[in-house]
C-alpha positions in Angstrom: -27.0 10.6 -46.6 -25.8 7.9 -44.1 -29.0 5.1 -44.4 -29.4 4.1 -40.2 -29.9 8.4 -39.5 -32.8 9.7 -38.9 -34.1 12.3 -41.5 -35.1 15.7 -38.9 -36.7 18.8 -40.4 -33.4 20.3 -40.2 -32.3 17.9 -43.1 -35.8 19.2 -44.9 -34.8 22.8 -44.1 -31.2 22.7 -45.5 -31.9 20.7 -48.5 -34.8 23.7 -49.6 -32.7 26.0 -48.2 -35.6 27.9 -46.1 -35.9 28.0 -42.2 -37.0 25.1 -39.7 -39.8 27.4 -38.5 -41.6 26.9 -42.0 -40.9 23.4 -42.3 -42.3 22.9 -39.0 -45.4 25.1 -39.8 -45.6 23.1 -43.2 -46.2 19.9 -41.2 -48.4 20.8 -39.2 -50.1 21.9 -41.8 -50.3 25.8 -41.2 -52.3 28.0 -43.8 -49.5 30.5 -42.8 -47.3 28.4 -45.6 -48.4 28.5 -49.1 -49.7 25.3 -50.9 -46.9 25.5 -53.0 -44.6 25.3 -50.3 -46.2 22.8 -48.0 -46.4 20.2 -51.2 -42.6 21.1 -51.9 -41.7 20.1 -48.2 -44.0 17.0 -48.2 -42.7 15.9 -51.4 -39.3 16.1 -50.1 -40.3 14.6 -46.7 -41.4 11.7 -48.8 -38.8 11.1 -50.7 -36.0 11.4 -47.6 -38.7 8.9 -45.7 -39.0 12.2 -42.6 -41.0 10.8 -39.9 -42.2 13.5 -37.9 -41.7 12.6 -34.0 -44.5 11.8 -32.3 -43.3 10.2 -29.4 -41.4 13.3 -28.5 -44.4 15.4 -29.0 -46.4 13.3 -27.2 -44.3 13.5 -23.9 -44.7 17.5 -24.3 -48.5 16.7 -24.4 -48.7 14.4 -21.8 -50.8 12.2 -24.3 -50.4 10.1 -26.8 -53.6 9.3 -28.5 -53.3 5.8 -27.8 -56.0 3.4 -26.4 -54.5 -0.3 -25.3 -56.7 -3.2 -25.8 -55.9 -6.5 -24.1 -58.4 -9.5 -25.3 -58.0 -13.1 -24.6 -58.3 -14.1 -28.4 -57.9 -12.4 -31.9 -59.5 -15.5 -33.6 -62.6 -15.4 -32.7 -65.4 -13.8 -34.3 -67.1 -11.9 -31.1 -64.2 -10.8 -30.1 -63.3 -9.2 -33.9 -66.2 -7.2 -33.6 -65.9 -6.0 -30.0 -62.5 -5.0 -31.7 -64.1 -3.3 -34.1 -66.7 -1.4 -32.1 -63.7 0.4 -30.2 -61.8 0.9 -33.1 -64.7 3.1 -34.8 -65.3 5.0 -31.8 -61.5 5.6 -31.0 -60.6 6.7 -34.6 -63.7 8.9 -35.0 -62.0 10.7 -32.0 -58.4 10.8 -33.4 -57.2 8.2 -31.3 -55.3 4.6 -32.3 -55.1 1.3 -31.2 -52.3 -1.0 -29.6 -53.9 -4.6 -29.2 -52.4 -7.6 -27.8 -54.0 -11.3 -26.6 -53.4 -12.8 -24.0 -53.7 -16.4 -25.4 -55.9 -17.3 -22.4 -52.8 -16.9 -20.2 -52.4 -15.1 -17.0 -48.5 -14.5 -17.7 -48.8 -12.5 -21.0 -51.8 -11.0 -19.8 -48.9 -9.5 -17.5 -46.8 -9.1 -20.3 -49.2 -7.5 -22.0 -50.1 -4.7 -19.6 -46.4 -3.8 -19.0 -46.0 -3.4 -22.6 -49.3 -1.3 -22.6 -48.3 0.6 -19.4 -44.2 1.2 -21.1 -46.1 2.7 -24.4 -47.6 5.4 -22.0 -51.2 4.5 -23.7 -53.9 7.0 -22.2 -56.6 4.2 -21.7 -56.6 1.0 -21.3 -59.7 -1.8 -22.1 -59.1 -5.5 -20.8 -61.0 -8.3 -21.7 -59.3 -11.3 -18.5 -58.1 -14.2 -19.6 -59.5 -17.6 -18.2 -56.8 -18.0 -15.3 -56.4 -14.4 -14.4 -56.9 -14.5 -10.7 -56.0 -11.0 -9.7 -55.5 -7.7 -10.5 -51.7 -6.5 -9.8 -50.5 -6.2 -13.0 -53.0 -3.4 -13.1 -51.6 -1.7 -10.3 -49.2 0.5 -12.1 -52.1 2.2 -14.0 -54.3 2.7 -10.9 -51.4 4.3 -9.3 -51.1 6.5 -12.6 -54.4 7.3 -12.7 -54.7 6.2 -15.9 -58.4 4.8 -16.8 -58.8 0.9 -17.2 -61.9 -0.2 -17.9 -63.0 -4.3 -18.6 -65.1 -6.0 -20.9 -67.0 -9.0 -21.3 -64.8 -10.9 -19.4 -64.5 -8.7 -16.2 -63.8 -8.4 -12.2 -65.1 -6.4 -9.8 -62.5 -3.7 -8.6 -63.1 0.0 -6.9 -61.5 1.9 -10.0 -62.6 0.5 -12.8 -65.7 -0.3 -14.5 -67.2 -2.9 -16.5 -69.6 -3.4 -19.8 -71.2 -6.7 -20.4 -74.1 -8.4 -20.2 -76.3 -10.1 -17.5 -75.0 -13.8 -18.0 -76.3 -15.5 -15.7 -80.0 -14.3 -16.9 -79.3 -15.1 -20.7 -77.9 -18.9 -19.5 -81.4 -18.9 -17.4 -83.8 -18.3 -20.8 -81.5 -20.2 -22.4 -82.1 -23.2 -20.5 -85.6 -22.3 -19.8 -86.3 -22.4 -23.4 -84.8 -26.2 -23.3 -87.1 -27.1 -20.9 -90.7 -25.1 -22.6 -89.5 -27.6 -25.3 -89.6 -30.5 -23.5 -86.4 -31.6 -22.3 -85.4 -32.9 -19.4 -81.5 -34.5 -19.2 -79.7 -30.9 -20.3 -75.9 -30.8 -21.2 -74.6 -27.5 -20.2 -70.7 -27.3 -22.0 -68.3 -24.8 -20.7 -65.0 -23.6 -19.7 -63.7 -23.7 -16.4 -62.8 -20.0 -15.3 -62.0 -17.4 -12.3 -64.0 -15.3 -15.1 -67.9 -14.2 -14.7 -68.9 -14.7 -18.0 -68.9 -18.7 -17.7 -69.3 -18.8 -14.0 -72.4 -16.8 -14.3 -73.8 -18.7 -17.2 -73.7 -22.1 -15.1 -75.5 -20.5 -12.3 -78.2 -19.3 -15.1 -78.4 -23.2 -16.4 -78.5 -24.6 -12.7 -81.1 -21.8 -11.7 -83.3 -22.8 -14.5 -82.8 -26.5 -13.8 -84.1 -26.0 -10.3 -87.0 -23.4 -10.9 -88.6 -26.1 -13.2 -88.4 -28.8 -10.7 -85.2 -30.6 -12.2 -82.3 -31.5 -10.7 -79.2 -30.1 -11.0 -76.7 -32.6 -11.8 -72.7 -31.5 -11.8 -72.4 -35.1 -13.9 -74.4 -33.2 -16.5 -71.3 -30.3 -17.1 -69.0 -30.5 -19.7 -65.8 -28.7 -18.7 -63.8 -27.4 -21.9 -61.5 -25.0 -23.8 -65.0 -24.6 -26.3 -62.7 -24.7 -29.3 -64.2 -26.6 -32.2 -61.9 -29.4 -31.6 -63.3 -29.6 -28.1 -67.0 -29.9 -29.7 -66.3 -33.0 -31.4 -65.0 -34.2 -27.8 -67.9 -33.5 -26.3 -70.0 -35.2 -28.4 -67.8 -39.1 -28.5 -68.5 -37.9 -24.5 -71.8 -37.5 -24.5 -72.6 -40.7 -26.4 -71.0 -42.6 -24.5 -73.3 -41.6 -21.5 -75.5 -44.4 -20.1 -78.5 -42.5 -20.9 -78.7 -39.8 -23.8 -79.0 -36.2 -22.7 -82.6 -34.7 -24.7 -81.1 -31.3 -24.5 -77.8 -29.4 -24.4 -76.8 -25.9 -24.0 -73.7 -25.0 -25.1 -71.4 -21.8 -23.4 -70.4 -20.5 -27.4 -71.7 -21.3 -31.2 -68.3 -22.9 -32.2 -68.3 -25.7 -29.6 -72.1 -26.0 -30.0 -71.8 -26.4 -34.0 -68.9 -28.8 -34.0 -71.0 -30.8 -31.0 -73.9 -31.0 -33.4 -71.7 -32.3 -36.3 -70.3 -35.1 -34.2 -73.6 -36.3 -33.2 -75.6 -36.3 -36.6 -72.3 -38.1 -37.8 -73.5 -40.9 -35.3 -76.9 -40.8 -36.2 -78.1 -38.5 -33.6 -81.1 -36.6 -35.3 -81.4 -32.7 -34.0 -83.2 -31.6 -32.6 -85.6 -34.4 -32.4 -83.3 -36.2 -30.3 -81.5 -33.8 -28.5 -82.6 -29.9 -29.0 -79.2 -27.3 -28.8 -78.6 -23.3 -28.0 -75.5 -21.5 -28.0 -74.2 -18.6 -27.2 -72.9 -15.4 -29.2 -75.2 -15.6 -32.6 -71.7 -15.8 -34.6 -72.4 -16.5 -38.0 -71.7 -20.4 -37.8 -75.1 -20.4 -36.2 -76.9 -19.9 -39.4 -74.5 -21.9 -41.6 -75.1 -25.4 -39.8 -77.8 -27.3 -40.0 -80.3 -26.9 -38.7 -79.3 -23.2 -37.5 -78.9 -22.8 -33.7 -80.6 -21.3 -31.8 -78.6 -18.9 -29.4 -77.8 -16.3 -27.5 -77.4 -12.9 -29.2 -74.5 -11.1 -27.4 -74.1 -7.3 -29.0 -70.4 -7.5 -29.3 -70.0 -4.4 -31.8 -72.1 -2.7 -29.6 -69.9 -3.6 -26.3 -66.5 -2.3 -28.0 -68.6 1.1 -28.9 -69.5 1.8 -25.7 -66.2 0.8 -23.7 -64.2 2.8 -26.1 -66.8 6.1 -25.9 -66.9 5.6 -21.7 -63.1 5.2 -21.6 -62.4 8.0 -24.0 -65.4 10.2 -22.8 -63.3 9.9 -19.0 -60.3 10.9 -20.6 -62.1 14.4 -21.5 -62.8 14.7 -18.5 -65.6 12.9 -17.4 -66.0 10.3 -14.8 -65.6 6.6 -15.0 -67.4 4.9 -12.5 -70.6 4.5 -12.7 -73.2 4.1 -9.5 -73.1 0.5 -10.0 -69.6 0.1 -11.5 -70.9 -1.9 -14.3 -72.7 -1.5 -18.2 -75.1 -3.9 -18.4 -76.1 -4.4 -22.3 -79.0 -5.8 -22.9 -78.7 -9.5 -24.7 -81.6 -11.8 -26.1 -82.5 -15.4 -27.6 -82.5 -16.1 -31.3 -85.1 -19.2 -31.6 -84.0 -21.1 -34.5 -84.7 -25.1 -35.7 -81.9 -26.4 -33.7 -84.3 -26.6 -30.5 -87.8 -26.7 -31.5 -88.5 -30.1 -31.0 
């Protein structure tokens, strides 16, 4: 048989010599065929490498038990387990996965939701990229009707809704904490972003600041890509400040760990000289020393209940909620990093 042509249940039912009707029954897996006969045909399927058509099927359906998930990073460890939240609910409910990242760029963020939209996926769950500063590459689904729903990094829109936490109040203990421990010159290390996530954590920090009578000081924010490498930046910055910071929050546990390194490195003794927190609890929060304290952000938790709202709409319930957002709950992890 001629390699490049695709085996079709015909080619199954000529080479048993029984009709298309029972092969078709047999792969579906139909009681109506014997055991016997079923194992014959998937032996044979096997061995002719028969795929059976599901694309084709799936335009008769109108479905294709596909769920598309854009993120803005696969190597991180939040965002792994946000993946991995959705990917328990969605195969417990028979459905698969086509994931993409958008490298923190607005242009295959694009890419990736034409790709998404031209694979006819039923649902779709976006996490924005930093630079994202609209919406119309969404515009196709909306029109479709088909559901979109954004996580952790997310923007307020009419038709879709939106699970994360309350930022801005987890920056706001965080820095709070800084200050019940005595500090009073706080680093706050970030990202600049058209995204909530970081934009609501610096209104947390400044909040804080002012509530205790500090001053907020936009000398005093670090703007980053919070990569490890940009950790050790931060820290050649911050000693070469005029007058040590006695605190620092940092907007993810990567940046914060690497920021710690660089300091002790130079003699800086933590927290005694300057207390830190994070933000994520990934596990590099309990390997350096000492362990940091930080934010714990539920992000298993976040991709099981996007993937349950999303797929829960595509039964046929509804998808915006009263407020239009899912607010989980988050909380801080006190470790030795900050208890001066």
């Amino acid at each position: 048989m001629n390699k490049d042509k695709e085996v079709t249940i015909y080619d199954l039912a000529e080479k048993l010599n029984i009709s298309v009707a029972t092969v078709s029954r047999a792969l579906k897996d139909d009681p109506v065929v014997s055991k016997k006969t079923r194992k014959k045909i998937y032996d044979l399927a096997e061995e002719m490498g028969y795929r059976s058509n599901h694309f084709a099927r799936n335009l008769r359906n109108q479905r294709t038990d596909t769920i598309g998930v854009i993120v803005p990073r696969l190597n991180s460890y939040f965002m792994s387990t946000i993946i991995a939240g959705i990917e328990q609910v969605a195969n417990s409910q028979g459905y698969n996965l086509i994931i993409s990242q958008s490298s923190e760029s607005a242009e295959k963020e694009v890419r990736s939701a034409r790709t998404m939209f031209n694979n006819r996926v039923d649902g779709l769950l976006v996490s924005l990229a930093y630079d994202s500063d609209n919406l119309d590459h969404f515009s196709s689904f909306f029109k479709k009707d088909i559901p979109l729903l954004f996580f952790d990094r997310v923007a307020e829109h009419e038709n879709v809704t939106s699970v994360c936490i309350d930022n801005r109040r987890a920056a706001f203990e965080a820095t709070r904490h800084l200050v019940e421990r005595g500090c009073k010159r706080i680093v706050h290390i970030t990202a600049r972003s058209n995204r909530n996530v970081y934009t609501d954590r610096l209104q947390g920090y400044r909040q804080a600041l002012q509530e205790h009578g500090l001053p907020f000081d936009e000398s005093m924010v670090m703007y980053n890509n919070l990569s490890q490498e940009a950790g050790y930046t931060a820290a050649a910055e911050i000693l070469a400040m005029p007058v040590l910071p006695d605190g620092v929050f940092v907007a993810n546990d990567n940046c914060a760990a690497s920021c710690m390194i660089g300091l002790k490195k130079k003699g800086i003794a933590i927290p005694a000289d300057i207390a830190f927190v994070g933000f994520n609890n990934d596990p590099v929060s309990t390997v350096v020393e000492p362990n940091l304290t930080t934010i714990n952000y539920p992000g298993y938790e976040m991709g099981e209940v996007a993937a349950r709202h999303l797929i829960n709409h595509l039964n046929g319930a509804a998808l915006i909620t009263a407020t239009n957002t899912i607010l989980l709950r988050s909380e801080l992890i006190i470790r030795e990093s900050s208890l001066r």
